[in-house]
C-alpha positions in Angstrom: 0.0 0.0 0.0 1.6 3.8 -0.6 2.5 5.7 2.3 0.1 9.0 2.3 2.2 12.2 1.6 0.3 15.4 1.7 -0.3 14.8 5.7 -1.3 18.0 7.4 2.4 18.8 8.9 3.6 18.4 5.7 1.1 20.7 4.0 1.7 23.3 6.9 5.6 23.4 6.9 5.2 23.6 3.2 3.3 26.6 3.3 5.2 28.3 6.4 8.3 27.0 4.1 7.3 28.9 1.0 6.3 32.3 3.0 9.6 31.8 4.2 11.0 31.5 1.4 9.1 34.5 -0.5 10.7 37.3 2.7 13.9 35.4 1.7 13.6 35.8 -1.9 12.9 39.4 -2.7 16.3 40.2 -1.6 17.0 38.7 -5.0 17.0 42.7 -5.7 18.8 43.6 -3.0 22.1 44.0 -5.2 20.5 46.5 -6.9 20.3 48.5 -3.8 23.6 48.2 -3.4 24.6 49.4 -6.8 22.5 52.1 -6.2 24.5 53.0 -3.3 27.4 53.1 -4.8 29.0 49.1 -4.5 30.6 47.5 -7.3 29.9 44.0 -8.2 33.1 42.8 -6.3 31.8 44.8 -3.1 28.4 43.0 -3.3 29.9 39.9 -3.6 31.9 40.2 -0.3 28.5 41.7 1.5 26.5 38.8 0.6 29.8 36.3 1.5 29.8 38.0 4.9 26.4 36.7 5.1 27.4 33.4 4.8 30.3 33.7 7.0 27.6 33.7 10.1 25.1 30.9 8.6 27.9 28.8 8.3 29.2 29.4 11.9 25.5 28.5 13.2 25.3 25.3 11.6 27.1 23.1 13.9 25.0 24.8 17.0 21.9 24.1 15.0 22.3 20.5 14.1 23.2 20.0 17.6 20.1 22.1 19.6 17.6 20.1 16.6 19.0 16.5 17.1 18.6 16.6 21.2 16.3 19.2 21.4 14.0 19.2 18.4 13.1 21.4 15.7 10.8 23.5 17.1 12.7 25.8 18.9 15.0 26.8 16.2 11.9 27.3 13.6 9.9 29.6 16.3 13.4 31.6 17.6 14.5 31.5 13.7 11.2 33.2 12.5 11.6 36.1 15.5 15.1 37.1 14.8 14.4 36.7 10.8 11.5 39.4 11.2 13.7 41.9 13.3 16.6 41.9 11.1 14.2 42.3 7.7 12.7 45.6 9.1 16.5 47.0 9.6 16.9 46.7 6.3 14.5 49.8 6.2 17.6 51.6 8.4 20.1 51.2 5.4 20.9 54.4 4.1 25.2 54.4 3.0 27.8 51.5 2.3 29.8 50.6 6.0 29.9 48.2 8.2 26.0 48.2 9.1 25.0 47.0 6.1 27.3 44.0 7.1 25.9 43.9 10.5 22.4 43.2 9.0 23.6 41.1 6.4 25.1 38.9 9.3 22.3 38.8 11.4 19.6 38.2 8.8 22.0 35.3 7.1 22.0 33.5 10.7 17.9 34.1 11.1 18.0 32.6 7.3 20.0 29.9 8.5 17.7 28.4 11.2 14.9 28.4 9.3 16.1 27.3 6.3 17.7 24.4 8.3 14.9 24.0 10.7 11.9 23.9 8.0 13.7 21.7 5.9 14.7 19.1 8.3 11.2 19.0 9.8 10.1 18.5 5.8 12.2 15.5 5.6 11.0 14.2 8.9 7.1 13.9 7.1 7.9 12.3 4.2 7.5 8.4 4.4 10.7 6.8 3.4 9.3 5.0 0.1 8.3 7.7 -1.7 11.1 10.3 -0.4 12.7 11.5 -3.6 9.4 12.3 -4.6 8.2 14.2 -1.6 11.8 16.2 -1.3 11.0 16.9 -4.5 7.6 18.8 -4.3 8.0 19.7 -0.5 10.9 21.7 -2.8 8.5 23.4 -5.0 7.7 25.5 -1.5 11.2 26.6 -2.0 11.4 26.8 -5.5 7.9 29.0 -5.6 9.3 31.3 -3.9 12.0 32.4 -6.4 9.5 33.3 -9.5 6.9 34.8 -7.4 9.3 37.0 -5.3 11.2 37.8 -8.6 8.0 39.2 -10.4 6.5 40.6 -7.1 9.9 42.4 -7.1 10.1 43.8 -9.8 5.9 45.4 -9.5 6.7 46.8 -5.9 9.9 48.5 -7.2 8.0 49.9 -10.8 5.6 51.6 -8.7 7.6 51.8 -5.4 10.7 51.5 -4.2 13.3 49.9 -1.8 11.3 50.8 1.0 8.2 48.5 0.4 10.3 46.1 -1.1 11.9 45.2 2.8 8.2 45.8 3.9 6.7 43.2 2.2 9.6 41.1 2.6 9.0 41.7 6.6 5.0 41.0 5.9 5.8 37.3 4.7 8.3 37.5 7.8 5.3 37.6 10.1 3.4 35.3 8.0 5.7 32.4 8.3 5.9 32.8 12.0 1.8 32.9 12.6 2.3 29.6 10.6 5.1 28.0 12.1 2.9 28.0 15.8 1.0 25.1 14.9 3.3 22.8 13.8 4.1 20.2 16.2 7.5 19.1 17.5 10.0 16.8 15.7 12.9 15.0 16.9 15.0 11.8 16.2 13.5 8.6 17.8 16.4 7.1 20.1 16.7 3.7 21.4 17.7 2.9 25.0 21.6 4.0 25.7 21.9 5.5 21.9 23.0 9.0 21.4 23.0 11.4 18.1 26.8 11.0 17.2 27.1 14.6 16.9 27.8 17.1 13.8 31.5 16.4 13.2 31.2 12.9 12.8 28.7 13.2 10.2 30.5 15.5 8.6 33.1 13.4 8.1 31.4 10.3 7.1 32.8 8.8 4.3 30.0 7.9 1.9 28.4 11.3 2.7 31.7 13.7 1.0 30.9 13.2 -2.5 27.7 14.9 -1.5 29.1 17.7 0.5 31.6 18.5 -2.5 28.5 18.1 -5.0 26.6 20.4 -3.4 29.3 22.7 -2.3 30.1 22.8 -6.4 26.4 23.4 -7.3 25.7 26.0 -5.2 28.7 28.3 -5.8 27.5 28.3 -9.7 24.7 29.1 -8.3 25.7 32.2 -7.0 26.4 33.4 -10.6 22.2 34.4 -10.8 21.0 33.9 -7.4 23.3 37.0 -6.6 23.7 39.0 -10.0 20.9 38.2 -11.9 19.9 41.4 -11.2 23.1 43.5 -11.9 22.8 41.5 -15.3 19.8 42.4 -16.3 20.2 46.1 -15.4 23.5 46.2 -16.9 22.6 44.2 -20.2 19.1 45.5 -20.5 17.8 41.6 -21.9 14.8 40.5 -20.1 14.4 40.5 -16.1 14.8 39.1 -13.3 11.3 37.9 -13.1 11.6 36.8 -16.6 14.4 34.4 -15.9 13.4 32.8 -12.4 9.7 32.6 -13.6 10.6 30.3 -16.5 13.4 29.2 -14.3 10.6 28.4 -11.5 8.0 27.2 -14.0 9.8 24.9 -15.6 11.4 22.8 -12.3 8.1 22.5 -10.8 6.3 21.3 -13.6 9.0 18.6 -13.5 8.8 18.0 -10.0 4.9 17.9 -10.4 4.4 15.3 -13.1 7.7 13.4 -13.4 8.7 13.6 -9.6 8.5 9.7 -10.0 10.6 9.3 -12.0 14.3 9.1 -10.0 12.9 6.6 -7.3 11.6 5.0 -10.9 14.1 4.4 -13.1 17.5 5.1 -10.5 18.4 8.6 -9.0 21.7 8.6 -11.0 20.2 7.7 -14.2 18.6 11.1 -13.7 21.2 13.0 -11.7 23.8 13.2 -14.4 21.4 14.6 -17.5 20.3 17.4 -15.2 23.4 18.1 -14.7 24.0 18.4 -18.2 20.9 20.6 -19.0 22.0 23.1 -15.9 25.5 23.3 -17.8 24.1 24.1 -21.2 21.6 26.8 -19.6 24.8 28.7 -18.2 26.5 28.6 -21.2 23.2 30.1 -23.1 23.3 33.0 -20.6 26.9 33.4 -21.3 26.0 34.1 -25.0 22.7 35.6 -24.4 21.9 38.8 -26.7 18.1 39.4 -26.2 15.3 38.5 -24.1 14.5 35.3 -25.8 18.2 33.9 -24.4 17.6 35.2 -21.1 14.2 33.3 -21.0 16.0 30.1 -23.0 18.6 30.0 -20.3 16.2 30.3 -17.0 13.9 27.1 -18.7 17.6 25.1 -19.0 18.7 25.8 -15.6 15.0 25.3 -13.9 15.3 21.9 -15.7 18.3 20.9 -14.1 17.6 22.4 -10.9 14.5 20.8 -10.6 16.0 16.6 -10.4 18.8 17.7 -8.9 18.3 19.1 -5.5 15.7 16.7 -4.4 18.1 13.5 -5.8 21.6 14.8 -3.9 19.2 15.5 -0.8 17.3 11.8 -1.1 21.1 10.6 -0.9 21.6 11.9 2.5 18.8 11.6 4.5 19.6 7.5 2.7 23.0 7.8 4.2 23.1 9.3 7.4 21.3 8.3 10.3 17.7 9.6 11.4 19.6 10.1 14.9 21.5 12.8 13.2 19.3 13.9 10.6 19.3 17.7 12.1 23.2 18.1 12.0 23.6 16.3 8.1 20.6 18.6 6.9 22.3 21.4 8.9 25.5 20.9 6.9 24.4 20.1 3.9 22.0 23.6 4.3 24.9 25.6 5.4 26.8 24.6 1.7 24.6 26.8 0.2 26.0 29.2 1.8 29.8 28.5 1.3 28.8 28.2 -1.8 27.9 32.3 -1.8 31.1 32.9 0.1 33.0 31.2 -2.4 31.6 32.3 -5.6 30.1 35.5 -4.6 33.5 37.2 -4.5 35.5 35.0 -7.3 32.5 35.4 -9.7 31.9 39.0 -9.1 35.5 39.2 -9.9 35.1 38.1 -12.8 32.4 40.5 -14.1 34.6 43.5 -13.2 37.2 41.9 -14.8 35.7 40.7 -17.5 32.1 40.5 -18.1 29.3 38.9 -18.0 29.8 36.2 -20.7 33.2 34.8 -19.5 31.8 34.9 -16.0 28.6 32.5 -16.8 30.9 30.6 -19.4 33.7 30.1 -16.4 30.2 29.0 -14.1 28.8 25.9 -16.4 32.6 25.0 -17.0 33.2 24.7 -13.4 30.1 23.2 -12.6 30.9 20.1 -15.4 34.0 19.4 -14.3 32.8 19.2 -10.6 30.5 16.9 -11.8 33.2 14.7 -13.6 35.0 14.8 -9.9 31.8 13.5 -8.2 31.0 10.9 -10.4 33.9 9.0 -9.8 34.0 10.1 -5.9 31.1 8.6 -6.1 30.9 5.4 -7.2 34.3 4.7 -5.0 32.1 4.9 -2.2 28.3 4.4 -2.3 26.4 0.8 -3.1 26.4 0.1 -6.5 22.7 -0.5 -6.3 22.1 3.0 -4.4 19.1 4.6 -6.0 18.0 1.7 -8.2 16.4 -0.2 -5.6 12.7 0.7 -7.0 13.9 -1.0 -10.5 14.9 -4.1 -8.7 11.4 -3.9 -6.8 9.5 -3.4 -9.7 8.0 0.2 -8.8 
């Protein structure tokens, strides 16, 4: 018989995750309120890797507090401190250390809930259909990033910065009103067993080809999640709704009707062609002249986008214990934002240096020969039936 899905905590921390998500998201523009004040592309690279530089710090403390203590506290205390440092954006006037100071603060608010919600997503997913439900408890996520890019770009043609951070502070409050509800989480232990703790897992062996593929994914990343916006104002093609709309549309369609299809046919069977699809998107931004590229582009990279998150994440919550589920999702969160640390400040580089095309061309380059590396990583380490168990069982 199939395990029901769409239970009511997963339908709640869904929702709670894409209001989330949405607050999150509009500070897709927030590099254009930088350049307005004055920061060039390499500056807004080091503001957003500051940001990271206190996610990343928390993770360890947050895989820790989740795995003994539950997930509840960090998604209620996470919501609090995310609305407060939202509505100092509003206080933001110059360039200097402030704006690092909120940065900082709102990247550590960002990284208990994005930590938190997600964990507690993975918790209410029945283990025989969890590629599937990673997969559209990640269209909350995904959402998000067209509908805050559009919203974005209406509140600032008839607004400005201002209402921008207010709305972004109105889904703030939103998220927490729905987090209330949802009830507590935690690992299930047996008698006289223990979560190992955060650097073990860590340092697990089949779990670092993950860590390094999704270390390598989201530093490209960083190439539009950061400067889509600089590029569109810069190049004048299309928008930054344009591109993560398509983007958007395009991964949860996937998601929606073939979100089957890894636990199907075999995960890497999957994985590997998305990566391929992601790579080619890059390189059609990188020779985009018009619109239509710009549009091309965000449909490639939404394809890829959209198997491979949900397949890398179905590996680890496969490989690491439930007893330390918090601390491996904590990590594997907190990549994301190493990954803006990393290629925030290289890639902006770039783009000073030499533009936009060689940037995105240097991005999909990288990103293919990190997946070369993880391939073989890989398969050095992992079962050799991993992710083809539902061919052998006939699903």
């Amino acid at each position: 018989m199939t395990e029901r899905l769409f239970t009511k905590p997963f339908l709640l921390v869904s929702v709670a995750n894409f209001t989330s998500g949405m607050a999150y998201a509009l500070f897709l523009h927030f590099s254009g309120y930088l350049a307005d004040l004055g920061a060039s592309d390499t500056q807004i690279g080091f503001i957003y890797g500051a940001t990271a530089v206190a996610s990343i710090a928390m993770r360890p403390l947050l895989g820790t507090v989740m795995d003994r203590y539950g997930r509840r506290p960090v998604i209620l205390f996470g919501n609090v401190l995310n609305i407060v440092f939202v509505l100092l954006y509003l206080t933001i006037s110059t360039l200097g250390p402030w704006v690092y100071v909120v940065r900082i603060g709102h990247g550590v608010a960002e990284a208990m809930l994005f930590s938190a919600l997600f964990t507690y997503g993975t918790d209410v997913i029945p283990k025989s259909r969890r590629t599937e439900g990673i997969a559209l408890f990640g269209v909350s996520g995904l959402l998000p990033i067209g509908v805050a890019g559009i919203v974005g770009d209406f509140v600032l043609s008839i607004a400005g910065f201002r209402e921008l951070f207010l709305t972004a502070a109105g889904f703030a409050v939103l998220t927490l009103v729905l987090s209330l509800p949802l009830p507590e989480r935690r690992p299930t232990l047996k008698p006289g067993e223990s979560p190992r703790g955060f650097w073990k897992i860590v340092t697990k062996r089949d779990l670092l080809p993950i860590w390094w593929m999704i270390g390598s994914f989201s530093t490209v990343l960083t190439a539009y999640f950061v400067f889509i916006r600089r590029y569109v104002d810069d190049t004048g093609f299309g928008s930054v709704g344009l591109f993560f709309s398509t983007y958007v549309a395009v991964a949860i369609l996937e998601r929606v009707f073939l979100g089957w299809l890894p636990d199907r046919v075999g995960r890497m069977r999957v994985l590997y062609p998305s990566f391929a699809v992601l790579v080619t998107g890059f390189l059609v931004l990188a020779g985009a002249g018009s619109w239509v590229g710009v549009a091309i582009a965000g449909a490639l990279c939404g394809a890829g986008h959209g198997f491979i998150f949900p397949i890398l994440t179905a590996l680890l919550v496969d490989r690491a214990p439930d007893t330390d589920r918090g601390s491996a999702m904590s990590f594997f969160t907190a990549l994301f934002d190493v990954g803006t640390l990393i290629g925030g400040p290289i890639l902006g580089a770039i783009i000073d240096t030499a533009g936009w095309g060689p940037m995105y061309l240097t991005a999909g380059v990288a990103l293919g020969v990190a997946t070369v590396i993880f391939s073989r990583w890989d398969r050095r380490v992992s079962s050799p039936d991993e992710g083809e168990s539902a061919i052998a069982a006939g699903a």
